[in-house]
N, CA and C atoms as an extended XYZ file, in Angstrom:
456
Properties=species:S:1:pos:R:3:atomname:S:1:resname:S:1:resid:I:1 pbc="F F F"
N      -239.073      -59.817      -47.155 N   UNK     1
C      -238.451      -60.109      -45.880 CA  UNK     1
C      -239.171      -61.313      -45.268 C   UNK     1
N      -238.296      -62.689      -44.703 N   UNK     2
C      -239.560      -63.261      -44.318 CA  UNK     2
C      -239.788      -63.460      -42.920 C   UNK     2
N      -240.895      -64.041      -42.632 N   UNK     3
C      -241.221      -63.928      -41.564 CA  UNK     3
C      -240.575      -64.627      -40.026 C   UNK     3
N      -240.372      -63.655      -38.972 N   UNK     4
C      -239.742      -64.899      -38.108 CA  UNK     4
C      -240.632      -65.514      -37.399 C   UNK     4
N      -240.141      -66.590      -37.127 N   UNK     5
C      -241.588      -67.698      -36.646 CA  UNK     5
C      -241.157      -67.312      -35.095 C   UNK     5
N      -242.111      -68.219      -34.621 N   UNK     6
C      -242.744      -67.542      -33.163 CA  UNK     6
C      -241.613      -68.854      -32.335 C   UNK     6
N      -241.707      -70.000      -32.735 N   UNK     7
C      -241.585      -71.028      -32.494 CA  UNK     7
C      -240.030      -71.198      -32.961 C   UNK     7
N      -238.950      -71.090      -33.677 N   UNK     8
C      -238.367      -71.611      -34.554 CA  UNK     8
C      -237.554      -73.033      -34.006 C   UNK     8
N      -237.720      -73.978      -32.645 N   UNK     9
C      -237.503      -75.239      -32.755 CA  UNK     9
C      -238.390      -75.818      -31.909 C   UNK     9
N      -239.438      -76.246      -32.644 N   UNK    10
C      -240.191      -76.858      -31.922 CA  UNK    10
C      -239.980      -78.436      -31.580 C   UNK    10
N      -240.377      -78.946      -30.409 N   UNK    11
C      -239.687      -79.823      -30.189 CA  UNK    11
C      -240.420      -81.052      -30.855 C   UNK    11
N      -240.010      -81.905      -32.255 N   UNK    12
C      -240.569      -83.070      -32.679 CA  UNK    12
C      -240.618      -84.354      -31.797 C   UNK    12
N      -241.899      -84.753      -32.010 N   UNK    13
C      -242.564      -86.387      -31.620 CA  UNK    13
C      -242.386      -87.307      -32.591 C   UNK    13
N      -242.400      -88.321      -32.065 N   UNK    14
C      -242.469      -89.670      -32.800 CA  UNK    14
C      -243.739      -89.665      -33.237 C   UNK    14
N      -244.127      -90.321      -34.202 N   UNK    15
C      -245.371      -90.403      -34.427 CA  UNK    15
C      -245.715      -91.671      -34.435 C   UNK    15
N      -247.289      -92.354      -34.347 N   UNK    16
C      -247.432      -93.548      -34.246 CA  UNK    16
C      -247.562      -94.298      -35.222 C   UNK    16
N      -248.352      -95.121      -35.009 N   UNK    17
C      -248.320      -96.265      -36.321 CA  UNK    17
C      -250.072      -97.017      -36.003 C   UNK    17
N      -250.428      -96.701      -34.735 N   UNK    18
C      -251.894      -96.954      -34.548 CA  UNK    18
C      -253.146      -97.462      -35.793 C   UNK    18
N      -253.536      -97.740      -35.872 N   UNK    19
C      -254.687      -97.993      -37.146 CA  UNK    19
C      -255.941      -98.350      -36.287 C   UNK    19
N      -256.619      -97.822      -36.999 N   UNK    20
C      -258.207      -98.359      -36.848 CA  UNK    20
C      -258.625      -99.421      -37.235 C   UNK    20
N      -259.410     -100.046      -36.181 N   UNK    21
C      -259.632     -101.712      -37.180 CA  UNK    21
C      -260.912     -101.307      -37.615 C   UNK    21
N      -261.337     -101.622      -38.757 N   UNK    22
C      -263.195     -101.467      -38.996 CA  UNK    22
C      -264.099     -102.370      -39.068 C   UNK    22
N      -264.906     -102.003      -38.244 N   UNK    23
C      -265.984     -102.957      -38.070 CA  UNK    23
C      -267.567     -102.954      -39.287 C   UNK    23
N      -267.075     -103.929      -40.142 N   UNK    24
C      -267.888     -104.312      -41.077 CA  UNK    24
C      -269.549     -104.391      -41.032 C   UNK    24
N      -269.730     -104.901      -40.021 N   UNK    25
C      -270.674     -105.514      -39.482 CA  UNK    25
C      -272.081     -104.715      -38.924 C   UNK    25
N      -271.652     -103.482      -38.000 N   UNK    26
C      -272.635     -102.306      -37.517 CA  UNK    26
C      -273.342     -102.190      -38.721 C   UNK    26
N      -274.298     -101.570      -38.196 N   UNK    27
C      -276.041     -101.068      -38.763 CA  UNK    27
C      -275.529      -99.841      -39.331 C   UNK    27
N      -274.862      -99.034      -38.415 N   UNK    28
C      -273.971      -97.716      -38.609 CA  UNK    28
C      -272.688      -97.580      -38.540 C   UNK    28
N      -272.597      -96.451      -39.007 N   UNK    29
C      -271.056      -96.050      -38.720 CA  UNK    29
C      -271.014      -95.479      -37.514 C   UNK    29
N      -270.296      -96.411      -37.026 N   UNK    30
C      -269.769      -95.942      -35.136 CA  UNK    30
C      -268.126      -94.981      -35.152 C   UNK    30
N      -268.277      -94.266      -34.728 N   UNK    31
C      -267.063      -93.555      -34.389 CA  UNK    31
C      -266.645      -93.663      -33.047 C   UNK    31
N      -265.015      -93.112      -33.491 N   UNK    32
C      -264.062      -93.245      -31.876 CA  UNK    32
C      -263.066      -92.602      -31.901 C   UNK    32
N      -262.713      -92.463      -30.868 N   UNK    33
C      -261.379      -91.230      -30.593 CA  UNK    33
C      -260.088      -91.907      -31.888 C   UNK    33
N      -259.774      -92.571      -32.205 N   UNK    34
C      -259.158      -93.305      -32.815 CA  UNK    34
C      -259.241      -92.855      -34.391 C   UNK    34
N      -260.370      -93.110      -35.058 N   UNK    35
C      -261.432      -92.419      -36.304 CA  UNK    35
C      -260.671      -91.005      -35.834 C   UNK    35
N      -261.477      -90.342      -35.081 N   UNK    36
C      -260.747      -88.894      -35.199 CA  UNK    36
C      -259.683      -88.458      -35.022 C   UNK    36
N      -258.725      -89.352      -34.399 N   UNK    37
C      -257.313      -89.220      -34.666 CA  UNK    37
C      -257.245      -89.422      -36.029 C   UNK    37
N      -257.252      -90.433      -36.547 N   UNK    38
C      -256.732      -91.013      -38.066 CA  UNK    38
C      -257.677      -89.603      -38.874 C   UNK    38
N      -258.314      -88.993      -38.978 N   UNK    39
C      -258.677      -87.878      -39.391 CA  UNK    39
C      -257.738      -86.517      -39.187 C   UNK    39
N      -257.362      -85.996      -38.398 N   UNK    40
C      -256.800      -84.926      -38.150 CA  UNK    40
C      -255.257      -84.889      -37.789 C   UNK    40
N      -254.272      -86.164      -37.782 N   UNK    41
C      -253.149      -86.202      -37.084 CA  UNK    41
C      -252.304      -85.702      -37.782 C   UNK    41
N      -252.998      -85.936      -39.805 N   UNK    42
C      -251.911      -84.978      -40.654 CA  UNK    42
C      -252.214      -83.708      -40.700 C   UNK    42
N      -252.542      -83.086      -40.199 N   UNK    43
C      -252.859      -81.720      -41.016 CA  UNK    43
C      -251.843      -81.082      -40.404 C   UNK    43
N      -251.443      -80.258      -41.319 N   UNK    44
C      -249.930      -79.732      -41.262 CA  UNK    44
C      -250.232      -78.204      -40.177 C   UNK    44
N      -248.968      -78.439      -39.687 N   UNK    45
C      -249.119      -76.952      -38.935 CA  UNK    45
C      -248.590      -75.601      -39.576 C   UNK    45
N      -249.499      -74.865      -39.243 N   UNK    46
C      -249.454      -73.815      -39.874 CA  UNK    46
C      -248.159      -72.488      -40.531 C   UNK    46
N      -247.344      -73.010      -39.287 N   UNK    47
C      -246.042      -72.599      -38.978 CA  UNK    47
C      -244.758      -73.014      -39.658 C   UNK    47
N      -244.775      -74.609      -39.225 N   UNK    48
C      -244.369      -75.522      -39.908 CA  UNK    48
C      -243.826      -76.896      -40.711 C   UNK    48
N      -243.095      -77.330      -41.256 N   UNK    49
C      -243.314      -78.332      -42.204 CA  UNK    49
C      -243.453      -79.101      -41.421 C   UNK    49
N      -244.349      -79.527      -40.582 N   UNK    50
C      -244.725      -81.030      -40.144 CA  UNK    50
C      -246.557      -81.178      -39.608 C   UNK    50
N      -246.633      -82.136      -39.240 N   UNK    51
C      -247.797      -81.795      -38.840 CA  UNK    51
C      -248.207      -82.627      -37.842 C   UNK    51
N      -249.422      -82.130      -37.013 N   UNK    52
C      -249.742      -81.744      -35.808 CA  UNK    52
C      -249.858      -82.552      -34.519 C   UNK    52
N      -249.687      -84.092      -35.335 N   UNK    53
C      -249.360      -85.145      -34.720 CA  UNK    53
C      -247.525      -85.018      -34.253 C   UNK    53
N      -246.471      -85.093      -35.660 N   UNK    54
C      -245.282      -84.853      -34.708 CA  UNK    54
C      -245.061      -83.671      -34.152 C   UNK    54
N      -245.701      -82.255      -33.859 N   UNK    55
C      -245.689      -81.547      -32.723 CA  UNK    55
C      -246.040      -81.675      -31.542 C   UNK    55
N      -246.809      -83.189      -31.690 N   UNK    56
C      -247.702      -83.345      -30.422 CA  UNK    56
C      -249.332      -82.089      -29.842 C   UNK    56
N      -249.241      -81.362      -31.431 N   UNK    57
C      -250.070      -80.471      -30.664 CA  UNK    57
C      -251.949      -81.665      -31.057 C   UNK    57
N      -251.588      -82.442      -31.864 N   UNK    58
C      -252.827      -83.509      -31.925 CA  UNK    58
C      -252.703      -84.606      -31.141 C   UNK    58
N      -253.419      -85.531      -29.839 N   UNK    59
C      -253.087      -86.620      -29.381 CA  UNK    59
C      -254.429      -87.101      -29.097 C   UNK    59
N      -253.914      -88.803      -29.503 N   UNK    60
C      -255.372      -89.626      -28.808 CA  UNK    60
C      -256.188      -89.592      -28.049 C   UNK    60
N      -255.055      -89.145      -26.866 N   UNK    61
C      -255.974      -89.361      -25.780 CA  UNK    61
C      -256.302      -87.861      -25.224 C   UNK    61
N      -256.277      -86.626      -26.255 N   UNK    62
C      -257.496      -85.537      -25.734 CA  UNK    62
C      -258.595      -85.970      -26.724 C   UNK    62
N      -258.896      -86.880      -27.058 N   UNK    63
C      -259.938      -86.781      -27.848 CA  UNK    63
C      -261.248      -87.931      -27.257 C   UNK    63
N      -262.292      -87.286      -27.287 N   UNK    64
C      -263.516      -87.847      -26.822 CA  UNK    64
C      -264.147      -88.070      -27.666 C   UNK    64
N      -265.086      -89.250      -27.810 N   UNK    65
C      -266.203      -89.366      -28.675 CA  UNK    65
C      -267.249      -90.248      -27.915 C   UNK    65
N      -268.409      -89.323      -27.891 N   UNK    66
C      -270.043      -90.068      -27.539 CA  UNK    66
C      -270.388      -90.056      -29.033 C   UNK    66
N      -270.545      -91.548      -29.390 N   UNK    67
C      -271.404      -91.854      -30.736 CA  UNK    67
C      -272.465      -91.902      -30.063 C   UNK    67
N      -272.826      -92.227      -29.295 N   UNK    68
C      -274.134      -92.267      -29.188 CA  UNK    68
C      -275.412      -91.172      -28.553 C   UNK    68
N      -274.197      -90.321      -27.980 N   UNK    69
C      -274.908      -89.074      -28.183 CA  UNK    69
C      -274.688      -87.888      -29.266 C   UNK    69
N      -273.826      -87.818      -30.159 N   UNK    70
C      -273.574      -87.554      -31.244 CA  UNK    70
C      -272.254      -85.945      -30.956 C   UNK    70
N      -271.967      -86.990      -29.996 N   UNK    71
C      -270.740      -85.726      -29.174 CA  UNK    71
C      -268.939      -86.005      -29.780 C   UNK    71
N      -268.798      -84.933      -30.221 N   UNK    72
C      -266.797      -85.177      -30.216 CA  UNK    72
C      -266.339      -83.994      -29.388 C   UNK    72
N      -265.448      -84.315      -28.706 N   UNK    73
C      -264.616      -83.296      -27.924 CA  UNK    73
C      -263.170      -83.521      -28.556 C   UNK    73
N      -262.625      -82.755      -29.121 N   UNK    74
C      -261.139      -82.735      -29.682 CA  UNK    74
C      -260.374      -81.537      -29.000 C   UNK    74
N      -259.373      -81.754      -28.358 N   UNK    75
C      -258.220      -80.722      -27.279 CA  UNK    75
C      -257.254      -80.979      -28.129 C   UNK    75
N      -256.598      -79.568      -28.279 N   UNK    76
C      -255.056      -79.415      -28.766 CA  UNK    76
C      -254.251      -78.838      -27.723 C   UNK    76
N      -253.291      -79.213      -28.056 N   UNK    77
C      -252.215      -78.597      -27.314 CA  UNK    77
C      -251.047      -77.481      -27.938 C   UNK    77
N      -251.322      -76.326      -27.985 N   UNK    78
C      -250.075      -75.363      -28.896 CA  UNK    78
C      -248.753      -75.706      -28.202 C   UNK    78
N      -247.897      -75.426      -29.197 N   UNK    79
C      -246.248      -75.749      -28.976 CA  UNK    79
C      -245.845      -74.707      -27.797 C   UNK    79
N      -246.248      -73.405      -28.059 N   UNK    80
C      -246.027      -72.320      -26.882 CA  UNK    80
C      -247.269      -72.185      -26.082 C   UNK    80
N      -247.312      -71.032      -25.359 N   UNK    81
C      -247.964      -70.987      -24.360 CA  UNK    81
C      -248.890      -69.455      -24.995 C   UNK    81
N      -247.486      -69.045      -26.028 N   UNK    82
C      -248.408      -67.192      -26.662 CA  UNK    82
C      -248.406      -67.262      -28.045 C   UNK    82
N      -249.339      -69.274      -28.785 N   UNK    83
C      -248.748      -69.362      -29.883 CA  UNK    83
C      -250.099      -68.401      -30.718 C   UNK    83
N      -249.550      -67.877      -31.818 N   UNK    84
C      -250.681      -66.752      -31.986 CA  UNK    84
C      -251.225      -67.742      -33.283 C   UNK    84
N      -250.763      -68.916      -33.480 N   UNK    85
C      -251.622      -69.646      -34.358 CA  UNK    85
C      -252.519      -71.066      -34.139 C   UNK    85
N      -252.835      -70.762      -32.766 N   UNK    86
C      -253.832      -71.381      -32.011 CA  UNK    86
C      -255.244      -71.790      -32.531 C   UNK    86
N      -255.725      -70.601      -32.976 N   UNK    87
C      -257.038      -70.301      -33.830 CA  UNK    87
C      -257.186      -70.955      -35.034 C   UNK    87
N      -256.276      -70.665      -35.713 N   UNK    88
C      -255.838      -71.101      -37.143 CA  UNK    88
C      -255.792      -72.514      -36.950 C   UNK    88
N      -254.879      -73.413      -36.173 N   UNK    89
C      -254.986      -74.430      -35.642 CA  UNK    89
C      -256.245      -75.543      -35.552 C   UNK    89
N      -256.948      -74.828      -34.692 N   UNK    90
C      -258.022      -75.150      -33.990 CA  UNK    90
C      -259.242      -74.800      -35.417 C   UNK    90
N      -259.211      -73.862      -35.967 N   UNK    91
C      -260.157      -74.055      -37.388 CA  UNK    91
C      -259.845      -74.880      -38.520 C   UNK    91
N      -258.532      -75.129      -38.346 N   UNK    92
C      -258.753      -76.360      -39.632 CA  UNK    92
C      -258.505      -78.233      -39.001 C   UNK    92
N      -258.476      -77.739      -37.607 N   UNK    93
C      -259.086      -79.285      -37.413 CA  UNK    93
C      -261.228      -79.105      -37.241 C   UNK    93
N      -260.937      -78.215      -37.153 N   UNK    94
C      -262.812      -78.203      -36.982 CA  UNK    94
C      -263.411      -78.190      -38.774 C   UNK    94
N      -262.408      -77.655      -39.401 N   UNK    95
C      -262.900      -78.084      -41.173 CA  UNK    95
C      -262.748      -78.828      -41.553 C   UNK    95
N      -261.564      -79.858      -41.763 N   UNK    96
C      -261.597      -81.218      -41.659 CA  UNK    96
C      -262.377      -82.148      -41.130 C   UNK    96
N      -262.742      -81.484      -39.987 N   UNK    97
C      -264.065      -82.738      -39.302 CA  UNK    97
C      -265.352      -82.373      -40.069 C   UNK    97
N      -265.366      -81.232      -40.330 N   UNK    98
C      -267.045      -80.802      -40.922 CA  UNK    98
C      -266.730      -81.370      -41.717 C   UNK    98
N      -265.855      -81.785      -42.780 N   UNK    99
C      -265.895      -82.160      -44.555 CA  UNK    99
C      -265.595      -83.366      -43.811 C   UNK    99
N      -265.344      -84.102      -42.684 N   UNK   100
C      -265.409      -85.598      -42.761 CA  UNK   100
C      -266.335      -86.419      -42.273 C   UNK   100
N      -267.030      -85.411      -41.182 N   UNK   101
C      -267.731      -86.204      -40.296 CA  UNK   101
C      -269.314      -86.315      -41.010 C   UNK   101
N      -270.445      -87.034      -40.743 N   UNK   102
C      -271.255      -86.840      -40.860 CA  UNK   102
C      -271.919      -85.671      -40.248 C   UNK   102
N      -273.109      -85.164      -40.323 N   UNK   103
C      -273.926      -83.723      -40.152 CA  UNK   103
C      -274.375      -83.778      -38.726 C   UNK   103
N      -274.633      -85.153      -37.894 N   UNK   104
C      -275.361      -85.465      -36.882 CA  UNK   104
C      -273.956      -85.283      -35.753 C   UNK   104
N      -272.744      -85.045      -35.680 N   UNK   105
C      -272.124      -85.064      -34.786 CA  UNK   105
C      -271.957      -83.392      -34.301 C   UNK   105
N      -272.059      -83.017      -33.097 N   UNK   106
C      -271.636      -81.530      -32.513 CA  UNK   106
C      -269.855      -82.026      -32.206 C   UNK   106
N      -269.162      -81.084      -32.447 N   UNK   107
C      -267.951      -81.100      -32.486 CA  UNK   107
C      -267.500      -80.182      -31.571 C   UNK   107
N      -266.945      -80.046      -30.505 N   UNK   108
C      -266.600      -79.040      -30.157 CA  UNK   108
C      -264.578      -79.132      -30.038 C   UNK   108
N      -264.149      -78.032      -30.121 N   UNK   109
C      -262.722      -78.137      -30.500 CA  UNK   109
C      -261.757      -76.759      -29.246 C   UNK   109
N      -261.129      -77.297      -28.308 N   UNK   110
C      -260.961      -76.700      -27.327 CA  UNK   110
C      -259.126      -76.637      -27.398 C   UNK   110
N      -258.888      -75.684      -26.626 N   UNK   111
C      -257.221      -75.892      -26.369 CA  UNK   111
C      -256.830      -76.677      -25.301 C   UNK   111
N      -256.030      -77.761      -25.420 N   UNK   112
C      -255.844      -78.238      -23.925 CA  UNK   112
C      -255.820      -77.559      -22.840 C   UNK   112
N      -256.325      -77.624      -21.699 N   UNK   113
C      -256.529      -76.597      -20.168 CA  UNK   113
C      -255.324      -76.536      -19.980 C   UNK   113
N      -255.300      -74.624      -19.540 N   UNK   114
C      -253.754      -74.498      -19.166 CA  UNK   114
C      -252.231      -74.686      -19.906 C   UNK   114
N      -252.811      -74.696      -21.154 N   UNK   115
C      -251.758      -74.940      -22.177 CA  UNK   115
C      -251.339      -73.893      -23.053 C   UNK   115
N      -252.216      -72.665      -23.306 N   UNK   116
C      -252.257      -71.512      -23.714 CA  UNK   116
C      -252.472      -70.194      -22.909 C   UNK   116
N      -251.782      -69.021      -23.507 N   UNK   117
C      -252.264      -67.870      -22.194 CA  UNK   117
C      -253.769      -67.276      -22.763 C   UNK   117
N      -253.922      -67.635      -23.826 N   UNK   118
C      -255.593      -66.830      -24.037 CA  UNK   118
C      -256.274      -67.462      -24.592 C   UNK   118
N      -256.000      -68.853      -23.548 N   UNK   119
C      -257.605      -70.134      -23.923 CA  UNK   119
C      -258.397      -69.871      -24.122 C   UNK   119
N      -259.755      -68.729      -22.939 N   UNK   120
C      -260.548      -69.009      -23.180 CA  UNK   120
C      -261.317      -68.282      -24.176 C   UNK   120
N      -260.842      -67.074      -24.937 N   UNK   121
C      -260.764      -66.080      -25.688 CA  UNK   121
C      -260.085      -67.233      -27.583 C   UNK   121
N      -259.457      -67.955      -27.733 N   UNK   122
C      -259.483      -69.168      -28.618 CA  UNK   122
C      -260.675      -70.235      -28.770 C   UNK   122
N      -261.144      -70.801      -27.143 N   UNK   123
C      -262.061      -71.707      -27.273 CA  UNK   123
C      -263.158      -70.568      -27.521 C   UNK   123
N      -263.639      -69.822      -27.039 N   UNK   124
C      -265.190      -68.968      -27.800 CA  UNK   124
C      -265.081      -68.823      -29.064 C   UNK   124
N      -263.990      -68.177      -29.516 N   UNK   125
C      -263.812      -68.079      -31.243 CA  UNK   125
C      -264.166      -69.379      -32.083 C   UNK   125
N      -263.413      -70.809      -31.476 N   UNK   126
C      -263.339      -71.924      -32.350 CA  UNK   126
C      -265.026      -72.908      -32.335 C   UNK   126
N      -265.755      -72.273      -31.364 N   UNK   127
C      -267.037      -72.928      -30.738 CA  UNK   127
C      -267.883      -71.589      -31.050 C   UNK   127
N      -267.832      -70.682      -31.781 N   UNK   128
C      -269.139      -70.286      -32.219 CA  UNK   128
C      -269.218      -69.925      -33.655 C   UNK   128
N      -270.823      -70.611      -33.909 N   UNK   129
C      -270.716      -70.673      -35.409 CA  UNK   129
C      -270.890      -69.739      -36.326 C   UNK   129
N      -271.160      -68.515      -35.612 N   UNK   130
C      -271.081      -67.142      -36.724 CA  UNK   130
C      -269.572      -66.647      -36.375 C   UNK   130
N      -268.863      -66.805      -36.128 N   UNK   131
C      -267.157      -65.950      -36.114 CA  UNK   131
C      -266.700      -67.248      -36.588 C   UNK   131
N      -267.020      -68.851      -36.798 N   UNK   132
C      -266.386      -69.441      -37.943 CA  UNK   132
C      -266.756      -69.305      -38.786 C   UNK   132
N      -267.753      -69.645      -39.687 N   UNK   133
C      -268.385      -68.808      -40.852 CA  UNK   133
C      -268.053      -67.695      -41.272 C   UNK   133
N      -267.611      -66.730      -40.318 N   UNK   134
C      -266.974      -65.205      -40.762 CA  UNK   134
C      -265.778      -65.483      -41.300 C   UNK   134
N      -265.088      -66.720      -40.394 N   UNK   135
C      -263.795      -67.004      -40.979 CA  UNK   135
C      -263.393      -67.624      -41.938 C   UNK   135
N      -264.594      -68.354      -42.266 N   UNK   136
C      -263.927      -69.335      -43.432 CA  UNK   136
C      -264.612      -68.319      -44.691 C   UNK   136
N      -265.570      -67.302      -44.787 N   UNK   137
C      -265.899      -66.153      -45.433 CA  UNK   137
C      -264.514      -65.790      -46.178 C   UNK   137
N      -263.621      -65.341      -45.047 N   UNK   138
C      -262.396      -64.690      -45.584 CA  UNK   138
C      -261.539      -65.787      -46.673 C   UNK   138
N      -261.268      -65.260      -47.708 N   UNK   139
C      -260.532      -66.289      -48.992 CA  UNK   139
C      -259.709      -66.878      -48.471 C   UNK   139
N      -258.414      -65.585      -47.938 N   UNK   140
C      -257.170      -66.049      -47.538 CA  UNK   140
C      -256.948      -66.392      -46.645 C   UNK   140
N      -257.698      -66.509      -45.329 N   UNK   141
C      -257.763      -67.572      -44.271 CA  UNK   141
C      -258.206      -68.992      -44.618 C   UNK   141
N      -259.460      -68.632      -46.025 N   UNK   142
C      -259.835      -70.366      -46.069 CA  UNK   142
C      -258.414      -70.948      -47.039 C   UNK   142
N      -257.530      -70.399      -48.005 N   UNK   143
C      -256.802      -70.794      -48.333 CA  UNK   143
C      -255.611      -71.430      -47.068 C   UNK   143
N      -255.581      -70.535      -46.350 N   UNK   144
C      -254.841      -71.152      -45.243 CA  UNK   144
C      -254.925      -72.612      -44.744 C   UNK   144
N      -256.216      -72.455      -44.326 N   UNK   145
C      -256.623      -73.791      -43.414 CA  UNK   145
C      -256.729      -74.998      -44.944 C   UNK   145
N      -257.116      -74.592      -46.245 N   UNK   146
C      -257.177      -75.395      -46.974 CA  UNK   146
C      -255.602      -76.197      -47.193 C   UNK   146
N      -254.595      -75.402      -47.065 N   UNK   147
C      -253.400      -75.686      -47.119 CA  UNK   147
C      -253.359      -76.481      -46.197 C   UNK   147
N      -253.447      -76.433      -45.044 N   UNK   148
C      -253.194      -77.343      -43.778 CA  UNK   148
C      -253.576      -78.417      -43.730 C   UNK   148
N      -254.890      -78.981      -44.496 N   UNK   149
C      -255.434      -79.929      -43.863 CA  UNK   149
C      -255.643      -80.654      -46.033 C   UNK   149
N      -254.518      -80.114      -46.586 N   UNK   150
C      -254.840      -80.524      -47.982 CA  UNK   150
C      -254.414      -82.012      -48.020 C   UNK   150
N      -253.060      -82.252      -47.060 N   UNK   151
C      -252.352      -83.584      -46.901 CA  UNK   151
C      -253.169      -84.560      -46.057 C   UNK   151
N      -253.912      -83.883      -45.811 N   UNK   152
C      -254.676      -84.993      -44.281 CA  UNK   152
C      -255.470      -86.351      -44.541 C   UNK   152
């Protein structure tokens, strides 16, 4: 029997065409909200066939980056308000960044404010590191998020 989705028309975005220019030249690799867009905008949503950029649930401008204090702030936005794949969401943009980013950045990965009914009960789950570890523990959750973020 299959499953009925929570969502079944979610409303599609345009997507951009933005690029990163790279700067050759630095001592280091500098990062920017931009970098972490071009990192996470494919990863497919969990739900479905598109991903998270044309749902709009990924955008530029929730995304923060202190390179120089070694800070990223990344906000999503779920399609609903009671989407129950929020979590799921929100862990495979935080696995994608661990397998992309270097080791020195704290990441923290939040739901946009007021965009979900059980934010803050999502943001504790996605920001502490023993209940992610528990999660990516589980096979068939890491197969999940591996699926999501396989195109990215």
């Amino acid at each position: 029997m299959p499953k009925e989705l929570e969502n079944p028309n979610p409303k599609v975005f345009e997507v951009s065409d933005l690029k990163r220019r790279e700067n050759f030249d630095a001592d280091r690799d500098e990062f920017d909200n931009l970098e972490i867009f071009e990192l996470i905008r494919r990863i497919n949503d969990p739900e479905h066939p598109m991903t998270l950029e044309q749902l709009n649930v990924a955008q530029l401008g929730l995304i923060n980056v202190d390179d120089k204090n070694n800070r990223i702030m990344v906000r999503f936005t779920p399609t609903i308000p009671h989407c129950s794949m929020a979590t799921l969401i929100g862990l495979s943009i935080r696995v994608k960044l661990l397998r992309s980013l270097p080791s020195r950045f704290k990441v923290d990965i939040k739901v946009t404010e007021g965009t979900h009914a059980s934010e803050d009960a999502v943001n504790k789950q996605l920001n502490d590191k023993e209940r992610v570890a528990a999660a990516l523990d589980n096979s068939h959750l890491l197969d999940v998020v591996n699926n999501c973020i396989a195109n990215s």
